[in-house]
Structure formats: C-alpha cells, structure tokens
GUMARMI-184283 format. One line per 10 residues: number of its first residue (from 1); for each residue x, y, z of C-alpha. Coordinates in nm, 4 decimals. Example, Ala and Ser with C-alpha at 12.3 -4.5 7.8 and 13.67 -1.06 7.14 Angstrom:
2
1	1.2300 -0.4500 0.7800 ~ 1.3670 -0.1060 0.7140
This chain:
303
1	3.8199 -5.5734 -5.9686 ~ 3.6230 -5.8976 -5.4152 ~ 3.7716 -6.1150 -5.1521 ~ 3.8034 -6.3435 -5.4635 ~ 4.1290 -6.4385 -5.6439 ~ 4.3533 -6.1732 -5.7872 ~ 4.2064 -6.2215 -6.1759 ~ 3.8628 -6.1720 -6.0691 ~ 3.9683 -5.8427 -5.9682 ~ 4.2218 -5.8024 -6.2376
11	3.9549 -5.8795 -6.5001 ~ 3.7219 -5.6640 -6.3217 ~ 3.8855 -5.3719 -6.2514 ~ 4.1262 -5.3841 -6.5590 ~ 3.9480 -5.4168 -6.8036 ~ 3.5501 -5.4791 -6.9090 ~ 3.7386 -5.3615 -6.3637 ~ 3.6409 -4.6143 -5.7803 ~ 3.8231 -4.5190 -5.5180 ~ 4.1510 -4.4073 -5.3876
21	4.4577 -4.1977 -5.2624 ~ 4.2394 -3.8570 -5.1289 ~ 4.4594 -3.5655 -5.1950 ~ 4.6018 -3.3794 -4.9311 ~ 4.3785 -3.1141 -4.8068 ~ 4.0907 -3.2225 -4.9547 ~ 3.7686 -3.3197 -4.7615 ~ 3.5491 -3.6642 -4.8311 ~ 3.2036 -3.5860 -4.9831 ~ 2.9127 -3.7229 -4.8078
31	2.7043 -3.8289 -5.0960 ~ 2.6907 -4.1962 -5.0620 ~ 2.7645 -4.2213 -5.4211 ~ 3.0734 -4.3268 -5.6514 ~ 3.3895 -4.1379 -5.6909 ~ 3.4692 -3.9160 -5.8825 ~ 3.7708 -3.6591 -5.9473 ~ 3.8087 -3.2734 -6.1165 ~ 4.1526 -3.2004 -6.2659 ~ 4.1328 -2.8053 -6.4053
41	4.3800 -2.5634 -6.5211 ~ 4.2852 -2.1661 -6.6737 ~ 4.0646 -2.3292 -6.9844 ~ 4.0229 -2.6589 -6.8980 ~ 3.8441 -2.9148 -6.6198 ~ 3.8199 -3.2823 -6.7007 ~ 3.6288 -3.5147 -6.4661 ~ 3.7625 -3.8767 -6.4101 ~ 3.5041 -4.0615 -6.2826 ~ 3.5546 -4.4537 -6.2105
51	3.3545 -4.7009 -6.3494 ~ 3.1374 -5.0631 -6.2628 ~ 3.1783 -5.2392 -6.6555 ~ 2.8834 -5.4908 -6.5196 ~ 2.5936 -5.3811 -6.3173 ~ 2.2803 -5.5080 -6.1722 ~ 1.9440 -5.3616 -6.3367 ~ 1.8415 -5.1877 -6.0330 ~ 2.1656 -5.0620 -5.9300 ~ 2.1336 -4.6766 -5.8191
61	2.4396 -4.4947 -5.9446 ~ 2.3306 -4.1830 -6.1336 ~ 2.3446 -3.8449 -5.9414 ~ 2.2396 -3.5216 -6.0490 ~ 2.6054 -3.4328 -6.0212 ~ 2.6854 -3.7058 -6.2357 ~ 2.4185 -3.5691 -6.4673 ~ 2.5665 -3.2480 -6.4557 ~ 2.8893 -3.3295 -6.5318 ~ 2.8060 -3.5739 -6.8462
71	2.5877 -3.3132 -6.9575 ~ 2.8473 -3.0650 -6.9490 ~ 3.1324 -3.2691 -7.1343 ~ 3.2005 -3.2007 -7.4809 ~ 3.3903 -3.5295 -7.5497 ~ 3.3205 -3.8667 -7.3606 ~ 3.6699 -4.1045 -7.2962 ~ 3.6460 -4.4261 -7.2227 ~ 3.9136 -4.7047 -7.1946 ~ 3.7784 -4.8024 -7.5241
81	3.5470 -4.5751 -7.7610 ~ 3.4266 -4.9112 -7.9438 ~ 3.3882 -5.1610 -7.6286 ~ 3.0314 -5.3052 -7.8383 ~ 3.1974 -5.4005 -8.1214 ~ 3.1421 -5.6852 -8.1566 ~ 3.2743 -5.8079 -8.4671 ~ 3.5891 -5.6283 -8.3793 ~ 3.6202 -5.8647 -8.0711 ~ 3.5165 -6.1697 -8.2714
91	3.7812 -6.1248 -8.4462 ~ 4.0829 -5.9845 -8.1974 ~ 3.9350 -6.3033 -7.9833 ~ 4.0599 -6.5293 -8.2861 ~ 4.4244 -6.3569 -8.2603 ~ 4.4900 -6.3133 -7.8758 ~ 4.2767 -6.5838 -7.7686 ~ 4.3334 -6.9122 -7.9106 ~ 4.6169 -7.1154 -7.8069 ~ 4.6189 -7.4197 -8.0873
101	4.7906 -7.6677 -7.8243 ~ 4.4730 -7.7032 -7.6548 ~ 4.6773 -7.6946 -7.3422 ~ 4.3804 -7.5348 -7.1154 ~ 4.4367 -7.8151 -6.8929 ~ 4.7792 -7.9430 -6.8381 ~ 4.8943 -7.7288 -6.5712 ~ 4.6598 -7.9077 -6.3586 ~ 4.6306 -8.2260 -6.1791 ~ 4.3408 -8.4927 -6.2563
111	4.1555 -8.3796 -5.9054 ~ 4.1757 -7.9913 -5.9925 ~ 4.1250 -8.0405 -6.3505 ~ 3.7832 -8.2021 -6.2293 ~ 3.7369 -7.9263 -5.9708 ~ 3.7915 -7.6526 -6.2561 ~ 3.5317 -7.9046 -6.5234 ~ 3.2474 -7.9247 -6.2529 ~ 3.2315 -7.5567 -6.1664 ~ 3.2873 -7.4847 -6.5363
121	2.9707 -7.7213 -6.5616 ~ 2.7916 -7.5285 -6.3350 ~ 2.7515 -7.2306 -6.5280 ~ 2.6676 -7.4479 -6.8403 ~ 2.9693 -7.4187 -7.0008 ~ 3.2072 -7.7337 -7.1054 ~ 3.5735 -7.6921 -7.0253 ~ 3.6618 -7.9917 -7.2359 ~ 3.5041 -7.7725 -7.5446 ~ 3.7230 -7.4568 -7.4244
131	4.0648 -7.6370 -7.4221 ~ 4.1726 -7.4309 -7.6970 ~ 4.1154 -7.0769 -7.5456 ~ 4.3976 -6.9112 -7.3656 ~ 4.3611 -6.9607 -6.9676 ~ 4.3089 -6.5755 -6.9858 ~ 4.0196 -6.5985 -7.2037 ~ 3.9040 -6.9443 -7.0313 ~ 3.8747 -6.7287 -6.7155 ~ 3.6688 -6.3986 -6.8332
141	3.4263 -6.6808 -6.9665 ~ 3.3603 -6.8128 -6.6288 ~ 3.3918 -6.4669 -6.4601 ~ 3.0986 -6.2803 -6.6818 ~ 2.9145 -6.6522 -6.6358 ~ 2.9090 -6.5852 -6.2657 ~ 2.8454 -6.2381 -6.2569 ~ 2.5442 -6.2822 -6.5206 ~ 2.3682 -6.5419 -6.2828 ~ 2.4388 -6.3198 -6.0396
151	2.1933 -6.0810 -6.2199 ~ 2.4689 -5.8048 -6.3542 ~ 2.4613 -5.7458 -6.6736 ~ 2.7080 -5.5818 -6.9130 ~ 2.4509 -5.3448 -7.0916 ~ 2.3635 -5.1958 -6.7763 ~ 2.7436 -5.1162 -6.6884 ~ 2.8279 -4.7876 -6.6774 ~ 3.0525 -4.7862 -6.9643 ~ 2.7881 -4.8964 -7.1694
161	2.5356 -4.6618 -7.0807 ~ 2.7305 -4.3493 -7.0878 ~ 2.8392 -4.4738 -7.4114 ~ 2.4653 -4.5152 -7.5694 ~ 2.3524 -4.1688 -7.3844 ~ 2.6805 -3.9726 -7.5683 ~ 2.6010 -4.1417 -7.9050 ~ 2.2129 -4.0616 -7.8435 ~ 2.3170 -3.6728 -7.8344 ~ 2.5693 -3.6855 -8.1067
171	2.8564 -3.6729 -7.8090 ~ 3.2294 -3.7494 -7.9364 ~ 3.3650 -4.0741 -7.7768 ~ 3.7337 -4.1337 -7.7571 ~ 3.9312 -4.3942 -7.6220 ~ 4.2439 -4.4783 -7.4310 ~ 4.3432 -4.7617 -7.5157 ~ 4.2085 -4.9879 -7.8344 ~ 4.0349 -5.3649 -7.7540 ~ 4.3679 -5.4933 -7.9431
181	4.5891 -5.2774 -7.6582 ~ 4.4169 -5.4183 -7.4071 ~ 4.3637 -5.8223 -7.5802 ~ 4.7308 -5.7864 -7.6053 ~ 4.8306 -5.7407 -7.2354 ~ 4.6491 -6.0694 -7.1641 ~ 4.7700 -6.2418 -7.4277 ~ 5.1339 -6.1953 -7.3318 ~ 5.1396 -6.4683 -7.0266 ~ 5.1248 -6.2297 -6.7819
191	5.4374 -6.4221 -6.6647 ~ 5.3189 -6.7452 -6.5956 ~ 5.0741 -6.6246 -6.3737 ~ 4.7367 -6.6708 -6.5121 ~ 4.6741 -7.0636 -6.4897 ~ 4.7057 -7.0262 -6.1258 ~ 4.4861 -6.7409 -6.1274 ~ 4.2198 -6.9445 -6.2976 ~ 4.2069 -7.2345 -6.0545 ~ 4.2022 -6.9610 -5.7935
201	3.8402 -6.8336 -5.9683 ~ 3.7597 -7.1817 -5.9327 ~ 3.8408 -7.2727 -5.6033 ~ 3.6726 -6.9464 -5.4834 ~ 3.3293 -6.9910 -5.6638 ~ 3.1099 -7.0231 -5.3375 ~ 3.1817 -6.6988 -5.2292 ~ 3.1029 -6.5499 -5.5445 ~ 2.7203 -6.3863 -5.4470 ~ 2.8657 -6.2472 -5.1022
211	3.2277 -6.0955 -5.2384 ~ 3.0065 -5.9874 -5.5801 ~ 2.7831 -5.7951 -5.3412 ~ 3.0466 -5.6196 -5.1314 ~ 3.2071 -5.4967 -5.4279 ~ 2.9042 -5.3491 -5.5587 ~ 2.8160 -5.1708 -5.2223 ~ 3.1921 -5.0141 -5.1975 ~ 3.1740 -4.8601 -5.5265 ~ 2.8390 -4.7547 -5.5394
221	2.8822 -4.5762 -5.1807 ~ 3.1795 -4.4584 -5.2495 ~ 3.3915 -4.6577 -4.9933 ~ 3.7864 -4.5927 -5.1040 ~ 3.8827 -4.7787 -4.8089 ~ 3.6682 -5.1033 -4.9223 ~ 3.7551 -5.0806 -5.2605 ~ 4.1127 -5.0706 -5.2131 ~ 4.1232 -5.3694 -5.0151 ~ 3.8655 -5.5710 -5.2716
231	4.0274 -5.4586 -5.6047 ~ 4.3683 -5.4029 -5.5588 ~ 4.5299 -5.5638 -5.2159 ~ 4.5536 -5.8902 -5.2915 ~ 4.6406 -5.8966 -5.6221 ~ 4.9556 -5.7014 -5.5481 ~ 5.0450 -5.9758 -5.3285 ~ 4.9209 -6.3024 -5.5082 ~ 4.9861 -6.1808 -5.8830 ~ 5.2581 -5.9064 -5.8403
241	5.3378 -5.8939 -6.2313 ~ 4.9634 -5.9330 -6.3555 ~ 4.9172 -5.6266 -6.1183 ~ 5.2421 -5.4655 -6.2746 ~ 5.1439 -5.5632 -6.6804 ~ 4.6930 -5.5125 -6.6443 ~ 4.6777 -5.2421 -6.4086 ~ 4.9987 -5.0113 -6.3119 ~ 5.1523 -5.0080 -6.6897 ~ 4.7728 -4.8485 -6.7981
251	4.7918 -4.6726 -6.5560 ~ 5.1021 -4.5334 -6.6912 ~ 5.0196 -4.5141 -7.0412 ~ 4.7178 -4.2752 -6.9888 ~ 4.9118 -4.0248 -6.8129 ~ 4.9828 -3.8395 -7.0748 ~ 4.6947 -3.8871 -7.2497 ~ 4.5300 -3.7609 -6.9823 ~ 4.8130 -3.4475 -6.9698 ~ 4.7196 -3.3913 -7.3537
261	4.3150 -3.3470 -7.2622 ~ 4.3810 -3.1039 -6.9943 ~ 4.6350 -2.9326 -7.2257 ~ 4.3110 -2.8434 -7.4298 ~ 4.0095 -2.6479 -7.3768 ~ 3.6841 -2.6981 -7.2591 ~ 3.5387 -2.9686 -7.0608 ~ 3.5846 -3.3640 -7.1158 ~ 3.4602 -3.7042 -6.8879 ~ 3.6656 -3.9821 -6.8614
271	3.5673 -4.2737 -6.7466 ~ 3.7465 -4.5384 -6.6603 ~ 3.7363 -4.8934 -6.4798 ~ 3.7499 -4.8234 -6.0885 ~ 4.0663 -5.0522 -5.9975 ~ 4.2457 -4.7976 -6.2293 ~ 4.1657 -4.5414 -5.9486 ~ 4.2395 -4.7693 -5.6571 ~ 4.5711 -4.7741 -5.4570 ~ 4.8913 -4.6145 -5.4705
281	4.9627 -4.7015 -5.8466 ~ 4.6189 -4.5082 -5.9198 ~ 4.5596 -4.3007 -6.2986 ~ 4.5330 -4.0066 -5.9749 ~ 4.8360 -4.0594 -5.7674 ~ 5.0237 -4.1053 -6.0739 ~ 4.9064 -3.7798 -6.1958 ~ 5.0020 -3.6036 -5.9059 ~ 5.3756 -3.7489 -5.9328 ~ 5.3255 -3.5121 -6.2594
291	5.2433 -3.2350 -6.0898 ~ 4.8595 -3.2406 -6.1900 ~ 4.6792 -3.1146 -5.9046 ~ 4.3490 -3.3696 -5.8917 ~ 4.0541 -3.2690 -5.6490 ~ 3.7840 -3.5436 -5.5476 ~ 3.4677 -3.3624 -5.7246 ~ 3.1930 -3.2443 -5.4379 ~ 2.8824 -3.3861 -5.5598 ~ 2.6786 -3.1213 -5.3228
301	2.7915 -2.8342 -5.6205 ~ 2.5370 -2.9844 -5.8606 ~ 2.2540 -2.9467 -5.5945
C-alpha cells in the first residue's frame, strides 16, 4: 500500500507503496519508529529501509538512527533516482497511459459508471474528460486526489526528501528500477484485473480518512503485523496476478541488484516503498532464500 481495495495498496506500496518476515533469532526494536534492515558482509553494510512515497506535513519519521545511517551512506538507492522528473513522466504518461479507445468506462454498468463519475466528481476531477487514460492511470488520479485532501503530500514523502537532502550534499542517487520499468508493469493489463480494482477504489471511498490513518500509524510505529495485513493481505487474495506482476516480480528483479551493492564496498541506503518489505514475497525474505543474512537494524545503536 489500508483496509481499502487491493490497487490502493498496490499503487501505494508498489510504486510512488515497512514491515515484515523478522529473521530468526533476531529481537524487535522498541523504538516506535519505521523499519528498517542491515545486510553486511567483511567490507560492506547496506541499510534497506522502507518507505511512505506520500506523507502528511507533520508526520514524525526521522530518528537519529535514521540520521545516522543517511549520513553515513555513500550512495542513496531509490526505486527510481529521477522520481521528480517531471517531464520524463509527461512524457512516459503519453506512452503507457493513454488508451485511444476511450474505453475508461465500458466495463461498467450505467449505475456504477455513475457511482465511479460522482466520486470522481468529488475530488474535482471529471471522469467523462479522463475516458482516454488507462484504468491504471484513471485510478492513481483518484488515489493521490484522496490522499492530497487528506493532507499528504508527495513532497513530504520520504522518497522525496531523502532525495533533496542527498542532492543538497552532493550524495550519488541510483535507482532500481527506471519510471519506464515501472509505467510498463501497469501498462501491461495486469491481466484483466485493474477495471475491477478501480471500481473497488470507488466503492471504498468513505473509508478513505480512517484506513489512510491506520496505514500511516503502522508504518510510522513500526507495526509489521499491521502493515502486513493493510498492504499486502488482501491483495494476494482479491488481485493474485497484480500482486504477482507490481509487487513479487520487483521484488525479484532487485535481488540481485541488491547482491551486486553488497558485493561492493562501503556503505549504501536503499530505500524502497514499504509493501516491497511486507509479507512472505518481501525484497528480505527473498534475500534470505539467497543466502543473504538480513538483520532488522536496532535503532538504540545510534543513541
């Protein structure tokens, strides 16, 4: 990522979308703060630490182990080292995004095409002027429209702000993936999947403030339990192959990425959104099935 629909969380926690599998052996920090992992070999330690893309203003998430640990990084990854560009997304939006049909609406019947116009209208935008966008696209819009009014904002998301601090001390940023990897994975169909998942957003707009809020206080507490069931749980269930194609494929393709940092020297930061460190199919567990041994970090060391 909620108890809202599986895209929510699949938009969320996949992409713009901390907490998981503890290993074996290894105790729970108390810090009520978000998770974050150490993976170290003879020359190396790299910190994976997940991450909230949209946050509220006043959110409290910075630690001084957090501070520590950016501080001590000599190369910032993100899923995407450009995520503000926006004249890259302009024009990967134009590509992935437009579906010249204009078919938005004909999966749906005249009472839930009214349904998904009203609560369109209630964020001011006009589904009868998005008919062109792919349902994937159609859905994000309404998404970041609900969070914004809920007061998060994108430029106070973590991603973003570790981003500005690393270019404001000349820190290299990386990426995993590009904005056209990741543009691409929603612009295959996700198997038919994703015009259901949309009328699901809709139907599920009242709950919006209360499941916005629990998310928030699971990650920023660090409850894995909570976050699990939020981000990941249902979406397995409801939308087995958008979990499969947004979620457990990354996962899969920054493995050895991952592998090839730790392979180095020195110390690196990766951040990543925190549904990619939720649940069995977790960028951890799948490390571990590697043989990478992957400690949850003990924020009480930077005290």
């Amino acid at each position: 990522m909620f108890k809202l629909k599986h895209t929510r969380r699949a938009l969320m926690a996949g992409l713009v979308s901390a907490a998981m599998i503890l290993p074996m052996g290894v105790a729970e920090a108390k810090e009520k703060a978000p998770k974050m992992w150490v993976i170290k070999d003879a020359d190396s330690t790299v910190y994976l630490y997940g991450s909230f893309h949209l946050l509220k203003a006043d959110t409290k998430w910075k630690t001084p182990g957090l501070d520590k640990v950016f501080n001590s990084a000599d190369t910032l990854y993100l899923e995407v080292a450009n995520l503000d560009d926006q004249a890259a997304a302009a024009a990967l939006v134009q590509k992935y995004g437009i579906d010249p049909t204009g078919g938005l609406l004909k999966p749906y019947t005249p009472q839930e095409q009214q349904l998904i116009r009203d609560t369109y209208s209630k964020y001011g935008l006009n589904i009868d002027q998005l008919v062109m966008l792919k349902p994937w696209l159609a859905s994000l819009m309404l998404v970041m429209a609900q969070m914004q009014k809920e007061g998060f904002d994108p430029n106070a998301g973590v991603d973003k702000t570790l981003l500005n601090a690393a270019r404001a001390k000349n820190l290299p940023v990386k990426g995993l993936d590009t904005m056209e990897d990741q543009m691409k994975v929603l612009a295959s169909g996700l198997f038919g999947e994703e015009s259901k998942a949309l009328l699901d957003i809709v139907k599920e707009d009242a709950n919006v403030k209360e499941t916005f809020g629990k998310m928030l206080t699971a990650w920023s507490t660090g409850d894995l339990k909570a976050l699990e069931s939020l981000m990941i749980d249902e979406m397995k269930v409801k939308t087995p192959q958008m979990y499969e194609a947004v979620m457990v494929n990354r996962n899969r393709n920054w493995v050895q990425p991952i592998k090839d940092v730790l392979a180095g020297s020195g110390t690196q930061m990766i951040v990543v959104g925190a549904g990619h460190l939720a649940g069995p199919d977790s960028v951890q567990a799948l490390l571990k099935k590697e043989g990478v041994k992957v400690e949850l970090y003990d924020y009480s060391s930077a005290k």
